[in-house]
N, C-alpha and C positions, 0 to 999 in steps of 0.2 A: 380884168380879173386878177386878182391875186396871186404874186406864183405863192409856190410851199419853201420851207427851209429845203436850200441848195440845191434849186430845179434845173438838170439836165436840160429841160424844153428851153428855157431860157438862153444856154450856154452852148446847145446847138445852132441856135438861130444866130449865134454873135463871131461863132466860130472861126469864118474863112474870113472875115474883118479882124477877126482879135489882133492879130501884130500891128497892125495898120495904125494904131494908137500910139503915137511918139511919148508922150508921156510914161504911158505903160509899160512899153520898153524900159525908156529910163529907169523908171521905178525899178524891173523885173533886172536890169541889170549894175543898181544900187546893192538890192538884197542878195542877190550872188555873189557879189563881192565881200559882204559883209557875210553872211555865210561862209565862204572860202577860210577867211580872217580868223571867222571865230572856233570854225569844229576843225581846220587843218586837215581836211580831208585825204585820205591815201590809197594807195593802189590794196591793202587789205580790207578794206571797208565796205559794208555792204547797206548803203540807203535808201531811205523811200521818203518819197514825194507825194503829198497828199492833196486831191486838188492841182496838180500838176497842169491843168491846162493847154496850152501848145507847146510846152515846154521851154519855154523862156527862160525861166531857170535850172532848169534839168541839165540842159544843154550848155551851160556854162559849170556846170558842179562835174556831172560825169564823169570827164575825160581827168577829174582827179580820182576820182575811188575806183575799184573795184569794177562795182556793179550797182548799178539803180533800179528800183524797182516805180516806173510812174506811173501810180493811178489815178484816175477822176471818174465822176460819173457820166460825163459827158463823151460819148461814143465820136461826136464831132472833132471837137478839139482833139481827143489822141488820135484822130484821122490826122490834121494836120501835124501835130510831133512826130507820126510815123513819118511819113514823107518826108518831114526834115533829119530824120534819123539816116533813110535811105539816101537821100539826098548829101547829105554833108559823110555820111559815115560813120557817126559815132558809134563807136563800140559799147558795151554793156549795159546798152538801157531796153528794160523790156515795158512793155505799157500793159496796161491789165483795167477794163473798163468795171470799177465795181468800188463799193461802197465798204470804206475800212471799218463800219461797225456791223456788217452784214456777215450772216453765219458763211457766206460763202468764201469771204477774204482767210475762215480758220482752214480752208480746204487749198489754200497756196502754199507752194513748196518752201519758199520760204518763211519762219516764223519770228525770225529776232531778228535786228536790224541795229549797226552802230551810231546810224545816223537817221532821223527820222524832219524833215525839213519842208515848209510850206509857205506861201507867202498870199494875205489876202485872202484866204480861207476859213479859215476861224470864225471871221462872225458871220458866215454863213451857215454855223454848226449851231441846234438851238440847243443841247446841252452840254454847255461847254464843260462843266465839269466831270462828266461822264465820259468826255470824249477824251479830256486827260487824260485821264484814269485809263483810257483803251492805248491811250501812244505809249505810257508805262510802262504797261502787262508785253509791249514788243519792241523794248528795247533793251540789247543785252546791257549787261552789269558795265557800268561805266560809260554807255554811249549815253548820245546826247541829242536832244531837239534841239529845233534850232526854227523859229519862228517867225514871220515878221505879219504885222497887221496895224489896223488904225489905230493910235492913239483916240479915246472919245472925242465923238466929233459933235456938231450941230444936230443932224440926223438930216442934213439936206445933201450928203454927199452922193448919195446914188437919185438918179434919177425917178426910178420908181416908186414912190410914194408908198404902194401896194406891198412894194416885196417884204416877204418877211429876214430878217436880220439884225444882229446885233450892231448898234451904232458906236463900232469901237470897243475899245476897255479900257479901263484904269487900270494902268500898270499894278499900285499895291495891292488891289483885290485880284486880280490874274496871277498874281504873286503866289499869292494864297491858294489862289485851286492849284499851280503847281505843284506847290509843296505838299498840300494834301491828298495829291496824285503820290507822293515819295517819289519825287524828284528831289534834287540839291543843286545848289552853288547858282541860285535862278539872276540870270543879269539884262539888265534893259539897255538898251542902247537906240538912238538914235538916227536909224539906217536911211531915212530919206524923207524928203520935205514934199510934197506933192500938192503941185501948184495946180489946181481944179474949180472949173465954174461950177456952184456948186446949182442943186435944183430952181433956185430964186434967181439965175444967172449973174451971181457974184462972184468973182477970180478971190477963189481959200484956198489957202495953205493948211497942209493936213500932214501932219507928221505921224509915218509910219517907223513902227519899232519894231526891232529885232530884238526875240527873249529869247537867252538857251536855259538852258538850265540840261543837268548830270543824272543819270541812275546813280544808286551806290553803287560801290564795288561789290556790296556785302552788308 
């Protein structure tokens, strides 16, 4: 059966394996690096994590800013971030199970955010220019996303044939739904190379990018 764009059932069932992927790791601690690099995050800052998953990267951003807000819709996975929350002690990350284009994410206390950062989510959002437009509308004057996702790929990187998602993007046209979110200063970089057999079980290279891009000030 087919899942739907960005199915929880999916991402429960893979939950208490998800770390167990050395790869993924890598990856998830490439992009936190590059993250760190690019927003300079600080004890004033207040972030959110979308798609946050077990927190791979949360937990390496954290203990720079403030306060993190991680949500996803999979109830599973922030099972495990909490435990590694309790577990290690990290201070100011709260988890929040629910969906940032749902009426009910307007009823969270907090509503603007300096740093808004995800990695490998995106193209499991099907409208992606909509969903700009929503990270936008909640981030204050001057903050910054901060992204990382596939470069367009084959369309054999995920195993499931079935599922629905975006195979990548093209940098110049993500460009462009940026900008047309009113964002500014949009930058691509190169955050990690990901070496993966892909569904025909051939070892590909698949380079993931990291875009930020600014609000105005004004």
């Amino acid at each position: 059966m087919a899942e739907t764009w960005n199915s929880s059932d999916k991402f429960n069932r893979e939950a208490a394996q998800w770390d167990e992927n050395k790869g993924r790791r890598a990856l998830a601690h490439a992009v936190a690096e590059a993250i760190i690099a690019a927003a300079n995050p600080h004890k004033s800052m207040r972030a959110l994590e979308f798609g946050c998953g077990t927190g791979l990267i949360t937990m390496e951003i954290a203990p720079h800013t403030g306060a993190v807000l991680a949500i996803d819709t999979s109830s599973a996975m922030l099972a495990v971030l909490d435990e590694k929350i309790r577990t290690f002690g990290v201070p100011g990350i709260v988890t929040t199970s629910i969906d940032i284009l749902s009426h009910q994410f307007d009823d969270l206390p907090e509503k603007t955010f300096d740093l808004i950062y995800s990695s490998m989510t995106l193209h499991h959002i099907s409208d992606t220019a909509g969903f700009l437009n929503r990270l936008s509308t909640l981030l204050t004057p001057g903050g910054m996303i901060a992204i990382a996702d596939l470069d367009k790929e084959d369309g054999l990187f995920h195993d499931d044939p079935l599922e629905k998602l975006h195979h990548g993007f093209e940098r110049p046209e993500l460009a462009v739904l940026i900008e047309t979110a009113g964002l500014q200063e949009t930058t691509f970089e190169t955050a990690y190379i990901l070496e993966k057999q892909n569904r025909e079980g051939k070892m590909t290279a698949y380079p993931v990018f990291l875009v930020t891009a600014r609000k105005p000030v004004s």
